[in-house]
Each structure stands twice: as structure tokens, then as C-alpha cells.
MOPAC internal coordinates of N, CA, C and O (Angstrom, degrees):
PM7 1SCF
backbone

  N    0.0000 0     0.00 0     0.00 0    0    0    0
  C    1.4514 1     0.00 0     0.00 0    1    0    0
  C    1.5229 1   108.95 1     0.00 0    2    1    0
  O    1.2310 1   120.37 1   -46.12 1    3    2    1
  N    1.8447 1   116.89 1   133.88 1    3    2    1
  C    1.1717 1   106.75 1   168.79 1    5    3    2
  C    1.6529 1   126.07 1   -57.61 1    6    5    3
  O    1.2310 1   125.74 1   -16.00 1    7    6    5
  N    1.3930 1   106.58 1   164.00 1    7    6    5
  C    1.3552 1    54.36 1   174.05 1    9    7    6
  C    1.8440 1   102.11 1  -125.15 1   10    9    7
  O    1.2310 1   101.43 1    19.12 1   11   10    9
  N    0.8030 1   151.45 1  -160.88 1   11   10    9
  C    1.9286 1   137.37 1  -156.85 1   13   11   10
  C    1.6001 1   102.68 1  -106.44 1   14   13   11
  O    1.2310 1   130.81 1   -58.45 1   15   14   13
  N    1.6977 1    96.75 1   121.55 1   15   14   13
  C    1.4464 1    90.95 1   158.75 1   17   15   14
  C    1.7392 1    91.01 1    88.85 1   18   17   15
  O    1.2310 1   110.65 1   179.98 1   19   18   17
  N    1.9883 1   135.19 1    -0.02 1   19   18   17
  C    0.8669 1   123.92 1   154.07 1   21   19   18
  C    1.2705 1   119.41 1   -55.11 1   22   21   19
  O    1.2310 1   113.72 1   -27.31 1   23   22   21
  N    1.8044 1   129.49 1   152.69 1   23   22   21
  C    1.0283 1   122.89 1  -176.83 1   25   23   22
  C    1.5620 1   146.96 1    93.44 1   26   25   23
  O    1.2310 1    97.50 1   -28.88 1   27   26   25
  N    1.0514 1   157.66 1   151.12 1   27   26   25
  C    1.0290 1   136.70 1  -168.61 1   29   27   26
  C    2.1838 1   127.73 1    31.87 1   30   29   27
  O    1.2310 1   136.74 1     2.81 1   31   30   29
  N    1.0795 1    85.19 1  -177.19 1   31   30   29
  C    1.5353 1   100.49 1   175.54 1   33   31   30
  C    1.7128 1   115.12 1   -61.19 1   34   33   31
  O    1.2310 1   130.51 1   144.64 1   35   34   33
  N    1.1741 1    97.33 1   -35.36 1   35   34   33
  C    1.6596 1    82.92 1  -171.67 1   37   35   34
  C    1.1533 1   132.06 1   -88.55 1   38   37   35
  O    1.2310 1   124.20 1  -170.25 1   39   38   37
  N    1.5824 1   109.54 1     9.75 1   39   38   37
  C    1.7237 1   127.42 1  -178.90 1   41   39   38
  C    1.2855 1   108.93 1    37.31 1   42   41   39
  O    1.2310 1   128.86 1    16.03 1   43   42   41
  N    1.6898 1   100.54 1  -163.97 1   43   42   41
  C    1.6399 1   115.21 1   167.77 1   45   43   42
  C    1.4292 1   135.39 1   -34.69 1   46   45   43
  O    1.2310 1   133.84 1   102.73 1   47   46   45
  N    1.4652 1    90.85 1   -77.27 1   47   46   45
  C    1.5849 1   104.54 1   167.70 1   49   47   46
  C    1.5984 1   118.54 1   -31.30 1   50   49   47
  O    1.2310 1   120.91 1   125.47 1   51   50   49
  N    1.0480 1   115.86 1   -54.53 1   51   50   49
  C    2.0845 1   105.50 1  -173.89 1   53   51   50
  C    1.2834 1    96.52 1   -78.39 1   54   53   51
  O    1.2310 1   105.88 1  -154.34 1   55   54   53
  N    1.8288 1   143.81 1    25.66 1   55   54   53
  C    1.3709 1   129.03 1   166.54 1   57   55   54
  C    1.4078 1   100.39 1  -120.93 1   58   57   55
  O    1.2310 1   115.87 1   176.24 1   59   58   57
  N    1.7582 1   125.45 1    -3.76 1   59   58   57
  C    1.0977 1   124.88 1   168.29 1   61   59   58
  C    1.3994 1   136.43 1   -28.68 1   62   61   59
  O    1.2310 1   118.75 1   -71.00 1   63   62   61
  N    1.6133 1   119.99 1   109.00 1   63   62   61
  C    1.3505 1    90.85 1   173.63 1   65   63   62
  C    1.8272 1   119.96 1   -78.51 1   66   65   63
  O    1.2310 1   123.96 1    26.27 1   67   66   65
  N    1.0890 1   110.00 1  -153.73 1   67   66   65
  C    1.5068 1   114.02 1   168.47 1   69   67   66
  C    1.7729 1   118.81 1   -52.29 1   70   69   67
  O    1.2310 1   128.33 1   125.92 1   71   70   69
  N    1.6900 1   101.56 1   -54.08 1   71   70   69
  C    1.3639 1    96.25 1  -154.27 1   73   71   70
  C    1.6756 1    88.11 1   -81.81 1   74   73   71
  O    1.2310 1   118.81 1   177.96 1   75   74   73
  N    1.4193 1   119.87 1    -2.04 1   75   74   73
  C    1.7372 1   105.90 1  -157.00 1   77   75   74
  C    1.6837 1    88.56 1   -87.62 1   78   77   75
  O    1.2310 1   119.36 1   154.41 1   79   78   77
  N    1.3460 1   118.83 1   -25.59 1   79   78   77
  C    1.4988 1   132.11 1  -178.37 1   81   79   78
  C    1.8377 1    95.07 1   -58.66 1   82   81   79
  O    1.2310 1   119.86 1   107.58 1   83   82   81
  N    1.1545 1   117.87 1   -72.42 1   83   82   81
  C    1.6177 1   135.58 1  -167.51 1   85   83   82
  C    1.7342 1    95.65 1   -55.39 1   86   85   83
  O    1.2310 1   115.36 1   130.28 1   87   86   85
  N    0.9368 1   126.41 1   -49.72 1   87   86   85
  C    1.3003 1   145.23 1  -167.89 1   89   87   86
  C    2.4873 1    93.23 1   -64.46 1   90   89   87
  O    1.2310 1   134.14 1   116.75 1   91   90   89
  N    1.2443 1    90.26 1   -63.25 1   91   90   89
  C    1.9328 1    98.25 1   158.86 1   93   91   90
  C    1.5222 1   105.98 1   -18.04 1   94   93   91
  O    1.2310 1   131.36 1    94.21 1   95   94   93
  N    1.7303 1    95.68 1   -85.79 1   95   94   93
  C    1.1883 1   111.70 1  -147.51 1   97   95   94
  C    1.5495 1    97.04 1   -59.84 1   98   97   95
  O    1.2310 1   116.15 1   120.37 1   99   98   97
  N    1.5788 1   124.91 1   -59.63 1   99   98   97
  C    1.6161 1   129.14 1  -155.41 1  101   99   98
  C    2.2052 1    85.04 1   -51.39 1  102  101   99
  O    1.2310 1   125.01 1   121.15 1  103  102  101
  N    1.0845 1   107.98 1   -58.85 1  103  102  101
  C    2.0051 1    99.62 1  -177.86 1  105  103  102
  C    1.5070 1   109.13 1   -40.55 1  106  105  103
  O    1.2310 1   126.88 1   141.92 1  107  106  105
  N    1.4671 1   104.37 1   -38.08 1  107  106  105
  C    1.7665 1   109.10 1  -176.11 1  109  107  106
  C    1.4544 1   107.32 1   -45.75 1  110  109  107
  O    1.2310 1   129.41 1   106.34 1  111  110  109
  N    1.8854 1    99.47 1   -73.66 1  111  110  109
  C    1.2114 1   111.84 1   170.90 1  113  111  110
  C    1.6200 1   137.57 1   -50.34 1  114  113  111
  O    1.2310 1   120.22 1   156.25 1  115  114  113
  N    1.3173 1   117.19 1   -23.75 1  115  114  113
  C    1.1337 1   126.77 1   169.54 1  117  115  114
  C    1.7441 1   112.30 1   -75.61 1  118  117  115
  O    1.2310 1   116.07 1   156.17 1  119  118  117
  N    1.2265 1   125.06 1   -23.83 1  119  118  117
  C    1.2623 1   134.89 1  -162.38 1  121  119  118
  C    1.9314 1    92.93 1   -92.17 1  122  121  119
  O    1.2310 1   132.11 1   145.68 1  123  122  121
  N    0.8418 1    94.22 1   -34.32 1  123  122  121
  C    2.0985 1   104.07 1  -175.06 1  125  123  122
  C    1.2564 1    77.46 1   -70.64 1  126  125  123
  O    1.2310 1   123.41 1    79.57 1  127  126  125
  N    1.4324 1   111.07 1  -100.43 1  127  126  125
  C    1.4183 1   117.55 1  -174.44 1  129  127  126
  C    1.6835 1   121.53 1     3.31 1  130  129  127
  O    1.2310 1   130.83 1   114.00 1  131  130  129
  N    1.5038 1    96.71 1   -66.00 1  131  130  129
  C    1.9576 1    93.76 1  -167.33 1  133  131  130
  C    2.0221 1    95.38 1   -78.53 1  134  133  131
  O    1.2310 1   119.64 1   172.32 1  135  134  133
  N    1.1111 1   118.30 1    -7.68 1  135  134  133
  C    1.6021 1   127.45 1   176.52 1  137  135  134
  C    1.6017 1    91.88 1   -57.24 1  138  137  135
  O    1.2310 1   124.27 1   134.76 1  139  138  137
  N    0.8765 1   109.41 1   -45.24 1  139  138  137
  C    1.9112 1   129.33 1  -150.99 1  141  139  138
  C    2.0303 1   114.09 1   -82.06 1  142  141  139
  O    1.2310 1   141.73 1   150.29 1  143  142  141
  N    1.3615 1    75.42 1   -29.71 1  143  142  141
  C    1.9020 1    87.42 1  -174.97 1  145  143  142
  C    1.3343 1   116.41 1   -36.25 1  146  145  143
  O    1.2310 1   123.94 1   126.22 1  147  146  145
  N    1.4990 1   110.04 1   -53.78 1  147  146  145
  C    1.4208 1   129.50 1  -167.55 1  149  147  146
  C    1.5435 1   105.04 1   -29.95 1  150  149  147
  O    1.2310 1   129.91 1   118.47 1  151  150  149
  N    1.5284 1    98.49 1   -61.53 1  151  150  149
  C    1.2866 1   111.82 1  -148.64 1  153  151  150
  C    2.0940 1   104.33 1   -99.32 1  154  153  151
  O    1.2310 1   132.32 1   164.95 1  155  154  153
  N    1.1434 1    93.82 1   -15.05 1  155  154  153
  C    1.4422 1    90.46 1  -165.72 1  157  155  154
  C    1.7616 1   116.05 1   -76.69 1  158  157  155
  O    1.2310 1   126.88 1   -26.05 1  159  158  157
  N    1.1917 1   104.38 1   153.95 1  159  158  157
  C    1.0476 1    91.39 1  -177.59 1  161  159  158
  C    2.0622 1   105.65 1   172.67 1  162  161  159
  O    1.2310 1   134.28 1   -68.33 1  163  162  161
  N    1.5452 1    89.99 1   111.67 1  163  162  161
  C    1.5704 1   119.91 1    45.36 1  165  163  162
  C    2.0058 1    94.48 1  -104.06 1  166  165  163
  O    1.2310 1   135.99 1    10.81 1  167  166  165
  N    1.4039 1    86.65 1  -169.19 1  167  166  165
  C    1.7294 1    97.27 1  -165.86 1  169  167  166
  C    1.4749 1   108.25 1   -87.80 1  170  169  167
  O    1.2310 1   115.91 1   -47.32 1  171  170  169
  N    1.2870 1   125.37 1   132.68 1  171  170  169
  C    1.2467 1   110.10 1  -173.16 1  173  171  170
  C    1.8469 1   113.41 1   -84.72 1  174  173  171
  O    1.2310 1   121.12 1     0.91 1  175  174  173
  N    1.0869 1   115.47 1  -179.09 1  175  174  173
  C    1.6408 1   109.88 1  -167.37 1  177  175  174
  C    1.6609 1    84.55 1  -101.75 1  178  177  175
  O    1.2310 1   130.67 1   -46.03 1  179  178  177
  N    1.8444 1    97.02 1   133.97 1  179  178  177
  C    1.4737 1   100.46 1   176.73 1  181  179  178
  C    2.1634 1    96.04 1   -84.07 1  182  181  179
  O    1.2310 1   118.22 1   157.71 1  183  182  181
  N    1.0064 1   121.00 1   -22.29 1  183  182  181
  C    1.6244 1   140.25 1  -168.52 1  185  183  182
  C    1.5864 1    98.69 1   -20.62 1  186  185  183
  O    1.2310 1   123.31 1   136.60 1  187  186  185
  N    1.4150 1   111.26 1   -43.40 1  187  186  185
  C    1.3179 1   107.45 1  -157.08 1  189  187  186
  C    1.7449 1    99.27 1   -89.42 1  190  189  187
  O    1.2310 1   119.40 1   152.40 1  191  190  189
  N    1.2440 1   118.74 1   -27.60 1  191  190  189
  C    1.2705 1   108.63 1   179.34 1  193  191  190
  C    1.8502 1   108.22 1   -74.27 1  194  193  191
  O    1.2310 1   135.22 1   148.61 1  195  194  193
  N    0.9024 1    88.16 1   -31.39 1  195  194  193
  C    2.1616 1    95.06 1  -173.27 1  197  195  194
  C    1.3973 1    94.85 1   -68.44 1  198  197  195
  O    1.2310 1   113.67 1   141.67 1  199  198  197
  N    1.1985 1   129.59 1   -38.33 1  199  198  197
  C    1.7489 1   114.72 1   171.19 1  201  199  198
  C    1.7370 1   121.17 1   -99.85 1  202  201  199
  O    1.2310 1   129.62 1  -156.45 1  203  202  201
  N    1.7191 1    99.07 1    23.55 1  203  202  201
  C    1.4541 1    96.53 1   166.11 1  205  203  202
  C    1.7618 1    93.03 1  -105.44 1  206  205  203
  O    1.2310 1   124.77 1   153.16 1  207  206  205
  N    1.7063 1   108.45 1   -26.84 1  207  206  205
  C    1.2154 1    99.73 1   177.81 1  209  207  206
  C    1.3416 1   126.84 1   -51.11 1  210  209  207
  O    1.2310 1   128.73 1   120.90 1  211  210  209
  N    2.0427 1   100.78 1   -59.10 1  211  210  209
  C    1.6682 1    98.69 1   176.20 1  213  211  210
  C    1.7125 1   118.58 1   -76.50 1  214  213  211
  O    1.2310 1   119.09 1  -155.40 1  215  214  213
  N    1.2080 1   119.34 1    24.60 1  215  214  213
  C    1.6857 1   111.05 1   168.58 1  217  215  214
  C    1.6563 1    92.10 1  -104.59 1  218  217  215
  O    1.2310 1   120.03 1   141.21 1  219  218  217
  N    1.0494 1   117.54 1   -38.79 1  219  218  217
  C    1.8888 1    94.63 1   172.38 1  221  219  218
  C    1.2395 1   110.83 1   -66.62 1  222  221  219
  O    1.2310 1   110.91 1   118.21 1  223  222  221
  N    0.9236 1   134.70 1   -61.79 1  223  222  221
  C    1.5807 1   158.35 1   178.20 1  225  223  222
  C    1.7424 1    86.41 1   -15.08 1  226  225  223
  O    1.2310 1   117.88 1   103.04 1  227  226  225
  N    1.5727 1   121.64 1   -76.96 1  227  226  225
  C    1.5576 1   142.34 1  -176.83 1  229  227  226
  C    1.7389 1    97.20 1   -43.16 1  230  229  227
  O    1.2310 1   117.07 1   137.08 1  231  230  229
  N    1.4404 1   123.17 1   -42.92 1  231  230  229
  C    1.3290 1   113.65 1  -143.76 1  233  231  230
  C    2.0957 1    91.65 1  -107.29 1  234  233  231
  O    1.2310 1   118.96 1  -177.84 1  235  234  233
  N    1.4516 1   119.59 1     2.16 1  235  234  233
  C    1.1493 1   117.33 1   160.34 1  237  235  234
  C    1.5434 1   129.50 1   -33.17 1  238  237  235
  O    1.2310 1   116.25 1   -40.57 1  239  238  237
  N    0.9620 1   124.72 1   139.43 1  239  238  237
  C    2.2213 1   120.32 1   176.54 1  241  239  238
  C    1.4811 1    86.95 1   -68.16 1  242  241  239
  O    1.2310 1   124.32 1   -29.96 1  243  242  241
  N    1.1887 1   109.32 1   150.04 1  243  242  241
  C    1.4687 1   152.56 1   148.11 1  245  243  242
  C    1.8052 1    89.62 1   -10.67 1  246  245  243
  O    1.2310 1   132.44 1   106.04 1  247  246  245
  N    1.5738 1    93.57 1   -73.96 1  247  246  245
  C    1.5576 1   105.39 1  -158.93 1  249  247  246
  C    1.6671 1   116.90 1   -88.74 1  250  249  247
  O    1.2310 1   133.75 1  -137.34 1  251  250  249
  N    1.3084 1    91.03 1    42.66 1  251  250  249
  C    1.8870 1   114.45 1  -176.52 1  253  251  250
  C    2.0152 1    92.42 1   -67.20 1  254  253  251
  O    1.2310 1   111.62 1   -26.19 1  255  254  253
  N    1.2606 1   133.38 1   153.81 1  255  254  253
  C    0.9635 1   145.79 1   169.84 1  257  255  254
  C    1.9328 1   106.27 1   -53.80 1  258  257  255
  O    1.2310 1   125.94 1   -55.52 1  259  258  257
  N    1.4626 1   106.18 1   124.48 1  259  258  257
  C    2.0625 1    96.58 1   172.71 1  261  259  258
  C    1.5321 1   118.42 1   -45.89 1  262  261  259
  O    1.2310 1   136.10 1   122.38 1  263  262  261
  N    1.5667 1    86.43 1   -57.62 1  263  262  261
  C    1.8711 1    93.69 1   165.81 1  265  263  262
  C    1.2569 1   117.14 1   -34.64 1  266  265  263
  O    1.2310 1   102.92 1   125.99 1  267  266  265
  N    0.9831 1   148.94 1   -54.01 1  267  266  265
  C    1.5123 1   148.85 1  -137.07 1  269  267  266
  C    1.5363 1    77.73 1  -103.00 1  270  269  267
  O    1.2310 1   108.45 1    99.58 1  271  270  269
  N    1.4297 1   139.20 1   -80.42 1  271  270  269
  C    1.2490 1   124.69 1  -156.08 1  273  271  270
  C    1.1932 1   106.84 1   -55.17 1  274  273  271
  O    1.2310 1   111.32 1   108.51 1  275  274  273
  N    1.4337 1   133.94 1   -71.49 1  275  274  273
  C    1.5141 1   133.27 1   162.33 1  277  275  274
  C    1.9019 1   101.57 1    10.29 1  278  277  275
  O    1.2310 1   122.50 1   101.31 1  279  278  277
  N    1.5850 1   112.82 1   -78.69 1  279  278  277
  C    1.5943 1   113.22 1  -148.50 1  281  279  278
  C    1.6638 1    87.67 1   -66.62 1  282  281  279
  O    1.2310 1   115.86 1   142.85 1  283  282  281
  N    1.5712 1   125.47 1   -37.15 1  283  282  281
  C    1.2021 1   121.34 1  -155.75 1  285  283  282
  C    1.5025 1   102.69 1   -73.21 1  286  285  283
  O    1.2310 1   111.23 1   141.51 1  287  286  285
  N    1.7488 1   134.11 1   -38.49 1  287  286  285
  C    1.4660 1   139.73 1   145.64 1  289  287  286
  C    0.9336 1   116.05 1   -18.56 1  290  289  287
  O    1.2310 1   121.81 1   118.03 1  291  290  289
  N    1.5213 1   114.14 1   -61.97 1  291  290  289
  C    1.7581 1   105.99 1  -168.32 1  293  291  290
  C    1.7191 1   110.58 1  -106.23 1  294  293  291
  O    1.2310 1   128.78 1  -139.05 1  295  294  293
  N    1.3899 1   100.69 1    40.95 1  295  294  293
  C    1.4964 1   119.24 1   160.57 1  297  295  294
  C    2.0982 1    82.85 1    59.30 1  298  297  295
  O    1.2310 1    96.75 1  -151.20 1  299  298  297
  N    0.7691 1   158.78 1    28.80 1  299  298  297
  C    1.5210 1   158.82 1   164.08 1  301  299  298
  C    1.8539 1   104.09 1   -66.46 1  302  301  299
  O    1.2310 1   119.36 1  -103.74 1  303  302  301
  N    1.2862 1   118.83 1    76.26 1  303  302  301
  C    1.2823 1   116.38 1  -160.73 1  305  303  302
  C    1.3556 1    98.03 1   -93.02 1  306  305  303
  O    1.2310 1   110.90 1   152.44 1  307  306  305
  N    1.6987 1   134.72 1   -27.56 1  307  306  305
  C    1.6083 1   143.76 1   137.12 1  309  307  306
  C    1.1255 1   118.32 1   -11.42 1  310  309  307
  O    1.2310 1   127.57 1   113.03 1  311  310  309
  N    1.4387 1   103.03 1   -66.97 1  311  310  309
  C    1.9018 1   114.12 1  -176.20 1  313  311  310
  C    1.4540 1    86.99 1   -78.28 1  314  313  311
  O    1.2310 1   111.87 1    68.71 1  315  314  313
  N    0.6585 1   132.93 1  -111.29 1  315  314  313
  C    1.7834 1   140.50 1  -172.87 1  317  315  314
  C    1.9675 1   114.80 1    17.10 1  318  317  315
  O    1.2310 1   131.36 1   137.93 1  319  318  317
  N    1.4484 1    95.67 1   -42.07 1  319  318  317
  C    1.3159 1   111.30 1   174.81 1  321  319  318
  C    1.2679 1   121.83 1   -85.17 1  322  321  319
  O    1.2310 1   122.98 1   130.45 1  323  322  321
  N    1.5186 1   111.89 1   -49.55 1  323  322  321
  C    1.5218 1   114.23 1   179.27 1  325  323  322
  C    1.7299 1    92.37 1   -62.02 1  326  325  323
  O    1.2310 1   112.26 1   125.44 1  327  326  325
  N    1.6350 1   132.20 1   -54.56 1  327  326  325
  C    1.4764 1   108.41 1  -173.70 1  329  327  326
  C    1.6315 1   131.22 1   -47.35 1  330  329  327
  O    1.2310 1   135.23 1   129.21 1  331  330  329
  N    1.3158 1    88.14 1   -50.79 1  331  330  329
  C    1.7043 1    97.94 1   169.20 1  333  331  330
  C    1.4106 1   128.71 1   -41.33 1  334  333  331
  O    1.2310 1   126.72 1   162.43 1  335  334  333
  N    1.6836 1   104.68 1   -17.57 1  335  334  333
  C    1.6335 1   110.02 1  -166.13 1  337  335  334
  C    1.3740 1    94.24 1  -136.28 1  338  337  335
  O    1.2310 1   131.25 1  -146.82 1  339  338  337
  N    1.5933 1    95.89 1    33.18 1  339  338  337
  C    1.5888 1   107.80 1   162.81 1  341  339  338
  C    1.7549 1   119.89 1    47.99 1  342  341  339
  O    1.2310 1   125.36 1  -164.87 1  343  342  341
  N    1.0152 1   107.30 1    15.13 1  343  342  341
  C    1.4213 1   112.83 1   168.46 1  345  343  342
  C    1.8165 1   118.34 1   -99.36 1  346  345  343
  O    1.2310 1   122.39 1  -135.19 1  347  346  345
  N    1.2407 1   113.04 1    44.81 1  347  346  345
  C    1.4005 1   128.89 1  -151.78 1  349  347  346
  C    1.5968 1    96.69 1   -65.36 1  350  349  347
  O    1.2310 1   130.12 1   141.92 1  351  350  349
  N    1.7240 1    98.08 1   -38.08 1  351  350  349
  C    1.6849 1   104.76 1  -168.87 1  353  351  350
  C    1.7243 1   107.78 1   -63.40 1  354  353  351
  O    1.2310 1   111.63 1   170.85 1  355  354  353
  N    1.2161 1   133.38 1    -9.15 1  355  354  353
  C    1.7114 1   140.94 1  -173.00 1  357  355  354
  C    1.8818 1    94.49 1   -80.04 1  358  357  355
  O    1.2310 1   114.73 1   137.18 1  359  358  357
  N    1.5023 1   127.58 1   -42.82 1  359  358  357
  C    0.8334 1   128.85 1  -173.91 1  361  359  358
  C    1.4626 1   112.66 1   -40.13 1  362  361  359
  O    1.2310 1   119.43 1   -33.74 1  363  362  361
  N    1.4595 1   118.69 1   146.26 1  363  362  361
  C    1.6314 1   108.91 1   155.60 1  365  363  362
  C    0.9763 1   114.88 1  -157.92 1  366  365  363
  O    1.2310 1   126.90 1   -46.80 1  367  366  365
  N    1.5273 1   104.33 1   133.20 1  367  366  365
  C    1.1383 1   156.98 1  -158.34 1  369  367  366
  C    1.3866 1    97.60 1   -20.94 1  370  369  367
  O    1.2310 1   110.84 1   -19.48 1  371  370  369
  N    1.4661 1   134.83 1   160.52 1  371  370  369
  C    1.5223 1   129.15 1  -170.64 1  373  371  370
  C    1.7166 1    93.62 1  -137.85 1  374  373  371
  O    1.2310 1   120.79 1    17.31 1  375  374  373
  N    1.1176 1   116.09 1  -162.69 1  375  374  373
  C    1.7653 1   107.47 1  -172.31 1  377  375  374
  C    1.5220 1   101.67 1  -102.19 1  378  377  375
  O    1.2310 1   113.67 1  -174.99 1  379  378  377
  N    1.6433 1   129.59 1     5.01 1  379  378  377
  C    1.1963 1   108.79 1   134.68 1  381  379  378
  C    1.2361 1   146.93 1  -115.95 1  382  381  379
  O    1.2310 1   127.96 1  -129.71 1  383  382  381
  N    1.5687 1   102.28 1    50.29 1  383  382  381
  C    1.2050 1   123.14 1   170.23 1  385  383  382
  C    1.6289 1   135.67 1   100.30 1  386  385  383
  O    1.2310 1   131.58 1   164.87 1  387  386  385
  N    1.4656 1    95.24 1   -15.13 1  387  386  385
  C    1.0480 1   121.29 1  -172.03 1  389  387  386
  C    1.7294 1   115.51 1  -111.77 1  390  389  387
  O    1.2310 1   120.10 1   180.00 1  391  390  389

């Protein structure tokens, strides 16, 4: 499968659909968020972002990239983010391969 937004300058991001955009931001926010833990307090509940994650995650097209479902399967919300923002090549590799 190709896969969207391979190639050229305009990567991932300009083949985004809607939910892969919404799906961005909630990793954005989740990534601040666990940045924040250290110090916060009291701690806020990550709960609500991990089930905004898996209701996009569910409501993806058919023909969503393997990669992208793959990191979103094995809860990989790191990889999931760096792909989305087209920086797929920063990823590394985990012991299944991906």
C-alpha cells in the first residue's frame, strides 16, 4: 500500500484527513500533558485523552496507512505522533520491527 503524502515536499500532513488531523492534536496534547506530570499537581487524569485517542483511532477509513494503525494497536502514541507530523524517519524501530 502507498502510503499518503509519500514523496515529495508535502509529506503526511497535506494528505491528512480530518480525523488523522484531530487524532495530531489529542497526541500533541497528550505529549504536553505527560511533559507536565513531574511537576503538576495535583496530577491531572490523562483517561480522557486515551479514550479520545482510541475513538478516533476506531473511526479511521478502511484505507488509513498500516503504519499508523500498527503504533495506534500497540498503544505507541510517540510513533503515532512523530508519523502523523511526518517525521516517521525519527522513529525507532521496536522488537517488532516497527
Amino acid at each position: 500500500m502507498k502510503r499518503l503524502g509519500s514523496g515529495g515536499w508535502f509529506g503526511y500532513q497535506s494528505a491528512m484527513n480530518e480525523i488523522e488531523h484531530d487524532l495530531l492534536l489529542t497526541l500533541n496534547e497528550l505529549a504536553a500533558a505527560a511533559k507536565q506530570m513531574a511537576n503538576a499537581n495535583p496530577k491531572p487524569s490523562l483517561l480522557p485523552l486515551f479514550a479520545r485517542i482510541d475513538t478516533l483511532a476506531r473511526q479511521l477509513p478502511r484505507e488509513t496507512d498500516p503504519t499508523l494503525l500498527h503504533y495506534l494497536r500497540q498503544k505507541s502514541y510517540e510513533k503515532a505522533q512523530l508519523f502523523l507530523a511526518d517525521r516517521d524517519e525519527e522513529n525507532v524501530a521496536g522488537n517488532c520491527g516497527h
